[in-house]
N, C-alpha and C positions, 0 to 999 in steps of 0.2 A: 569319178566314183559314182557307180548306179543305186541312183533312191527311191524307193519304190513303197508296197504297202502290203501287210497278209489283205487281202481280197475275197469277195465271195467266191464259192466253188463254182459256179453255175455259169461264167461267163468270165474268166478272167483276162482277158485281152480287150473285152469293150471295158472292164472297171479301173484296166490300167490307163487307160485313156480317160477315163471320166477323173480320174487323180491326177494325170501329165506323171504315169511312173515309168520309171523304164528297167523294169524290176517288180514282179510280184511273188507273193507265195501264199498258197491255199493249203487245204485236205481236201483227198482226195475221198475221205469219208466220213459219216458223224464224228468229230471230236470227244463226245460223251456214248461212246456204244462202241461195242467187242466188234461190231462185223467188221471188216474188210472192204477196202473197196472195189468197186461190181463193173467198174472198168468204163471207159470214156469213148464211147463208140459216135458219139455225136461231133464232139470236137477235137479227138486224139490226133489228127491227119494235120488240120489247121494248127495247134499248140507246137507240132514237132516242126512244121516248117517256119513258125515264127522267128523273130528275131529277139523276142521277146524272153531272156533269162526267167525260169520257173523255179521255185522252190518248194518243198511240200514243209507240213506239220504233219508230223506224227498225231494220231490220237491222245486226248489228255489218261485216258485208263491206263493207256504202256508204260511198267512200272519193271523196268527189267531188275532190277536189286529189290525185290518185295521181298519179306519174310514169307509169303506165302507160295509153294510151288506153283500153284493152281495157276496161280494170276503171273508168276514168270513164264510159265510155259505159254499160255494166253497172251500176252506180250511180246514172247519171241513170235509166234503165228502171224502176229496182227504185224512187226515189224516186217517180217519178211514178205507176208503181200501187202505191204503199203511201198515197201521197195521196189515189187514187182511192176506194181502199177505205178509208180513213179520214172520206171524205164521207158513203159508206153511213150509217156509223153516227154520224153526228156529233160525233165527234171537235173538242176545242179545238183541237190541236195536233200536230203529228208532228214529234218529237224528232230530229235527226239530229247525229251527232259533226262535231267542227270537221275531221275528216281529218289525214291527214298526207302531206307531201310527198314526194320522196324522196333520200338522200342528196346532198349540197352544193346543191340546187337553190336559186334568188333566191329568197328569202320571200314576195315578191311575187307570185310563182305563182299560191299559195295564194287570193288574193284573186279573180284576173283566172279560175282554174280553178273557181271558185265561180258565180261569175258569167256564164260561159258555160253551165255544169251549171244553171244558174235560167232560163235567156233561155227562152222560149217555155211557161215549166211555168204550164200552165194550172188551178187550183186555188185553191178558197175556204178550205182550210183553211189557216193560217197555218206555214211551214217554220220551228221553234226551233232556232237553231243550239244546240251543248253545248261549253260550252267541255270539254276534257280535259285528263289528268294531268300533262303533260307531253313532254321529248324534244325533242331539238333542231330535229327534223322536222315541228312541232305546228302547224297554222294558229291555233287559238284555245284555250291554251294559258293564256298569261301575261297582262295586260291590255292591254299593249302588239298583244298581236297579238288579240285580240280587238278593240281597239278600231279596229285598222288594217284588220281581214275585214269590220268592220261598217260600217264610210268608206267601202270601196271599192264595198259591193252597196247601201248608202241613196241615194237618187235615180237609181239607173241605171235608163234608161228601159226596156231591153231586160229587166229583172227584172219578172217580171210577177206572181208571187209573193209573196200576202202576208208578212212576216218577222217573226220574233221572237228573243228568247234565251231559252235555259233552262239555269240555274245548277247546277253539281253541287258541293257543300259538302268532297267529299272530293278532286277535282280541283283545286278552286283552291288548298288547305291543300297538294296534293302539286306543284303548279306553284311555288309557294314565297311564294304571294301572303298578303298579310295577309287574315280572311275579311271581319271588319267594314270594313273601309278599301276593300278591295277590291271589297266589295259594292256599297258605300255611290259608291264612282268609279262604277264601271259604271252604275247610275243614272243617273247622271249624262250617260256618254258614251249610254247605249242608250233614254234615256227611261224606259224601264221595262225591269222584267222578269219573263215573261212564267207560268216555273216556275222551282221548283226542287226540286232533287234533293237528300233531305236526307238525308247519309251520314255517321256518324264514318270512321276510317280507321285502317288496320292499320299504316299507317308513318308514318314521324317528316316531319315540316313537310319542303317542296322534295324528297323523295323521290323525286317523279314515277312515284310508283307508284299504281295505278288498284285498291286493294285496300279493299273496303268493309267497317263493321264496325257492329254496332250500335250504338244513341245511348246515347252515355254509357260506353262499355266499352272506345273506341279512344285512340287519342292527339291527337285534338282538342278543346281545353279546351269543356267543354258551356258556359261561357256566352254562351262568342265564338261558338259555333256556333246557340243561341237569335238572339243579338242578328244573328247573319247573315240568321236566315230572316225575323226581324223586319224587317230591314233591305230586304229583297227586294220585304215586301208583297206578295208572289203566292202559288197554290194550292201546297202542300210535300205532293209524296209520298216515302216512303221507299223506297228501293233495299237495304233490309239484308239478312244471311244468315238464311234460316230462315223455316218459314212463316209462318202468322197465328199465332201464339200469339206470336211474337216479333215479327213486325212490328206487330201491332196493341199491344203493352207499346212498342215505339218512337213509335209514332204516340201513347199514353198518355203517355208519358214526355214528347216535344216540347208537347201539350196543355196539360199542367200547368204545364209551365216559362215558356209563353206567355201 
């Protein structure tokens, strides 16, 4: 199983090394800004020939089930050249949040606004939905609605988009989900899955607070959170606070326990 950590943009092959990851994932642009990213002409040659698995984040603005057109359209843009530029460098995967709707709207939105934002996205690298923390307005949130966002975009023909998921440890614990049960179902409903994002968390079970903490130090019992990533079977990188000195003791820390 490869553990690894989200990394700075700027260098990510010396910072998996400065962690011992073997496994990273970045943006490839501001995380809080509309632009796109402007493409990697300094280290795109070196990344592709590595041996080093890449993963990307999507921007946090990319909101593809927003009530608002403005900012769906602005999302699907921003999705499609952060795919683009995630081909450059051969990228596994590019991470995007489940979105959220917006007040009283059908649930079902969610699913059918996903799926029009996929129709025509032309791209080899694989879109991992993320489930999140919570809120009533969450497309893929609880298992229920994750399992209903992934019903509704599996066989649609108008998806052209390879798909996957990618698990966050401290989202499921704040959505109120059990982690090993809950893992262990999603298996089941998603065939696999694909990453996971391995976080303790700064608040208590059903929260629905999106507050990450390092492994072992939060209020997520470390065994139930082992046997989650066990459970996942896929590449674990960490999201925690602090840099390598601390992510790479988290990325030690889940090593040993595994």
């Amino acid at each position: 199983m490869l553990l690894g950590a989200h990394v700075p943009t700027a260098a990510p092959l010396a910072a998996a090394q400065e962690r011992d990851a073997e496994v990273v994932q970045v943006f490839l642009s501001s995380p809080r800004r509309w632009a796109g990213p402007s493409g990697r002409r300094s280290d795109a040659d070196e990344l592709r020939a590595s041996d080093l698995p890449l993963y990307v984040h999507s921007p946090y603005l990319l909101n593809l089930a927003s009530p608002d057109p403005t900012v769906r359209s602005r999302s699907r843009e921003l999705l499609a050249s952060t795919c683009a530029a995630a081909e450059v460098v051969d990228a596994r995967g590019v991470v995007v949040h489940g979105g959220q709707l917006g007040k009283g709207e059908d649930p079902t939105l969610g699913p059918l606004r996903w799926r029009e934002a996929l129709t025509g996205l032309e791209t080899h690298v694989p879109v991992l939905i993320e489930d999140t923390a919570g809120g009533p307005h969450a497309v893929a949130s609880s298992l229920e609605r994750i399992e209903r966002l992934w019903t509704a975009l599996q066989g649609a023909a108008e998806v052209t988009a390879p798909l996957g998921f990618c698990l966050d440890t401290c989202h499921l614990f704040a959505a109120g989900e059990d982690l090993v049960a809950g893992t262990t179902r999603l298996v089941e409903v998603l065939g696999s899955i694909d990453l996971v994002h391995v976080n303790d968390a700064k608040d208590p079970h059903g929260s629905g607070r999106d507050r990450h903490q390092n492994l072992g130090a939060g209020t997520v019992d470390a065994d139930a959170l082992v046997a989650c990533v066990r459970a996942a079977g896929a590449p674990a990188v960490v999201e925690t606070p602090g840099g390598a000195e601390q992510q790479g003791a988290d990325i030690a820390w889940l090593r040993a326990r595994l």
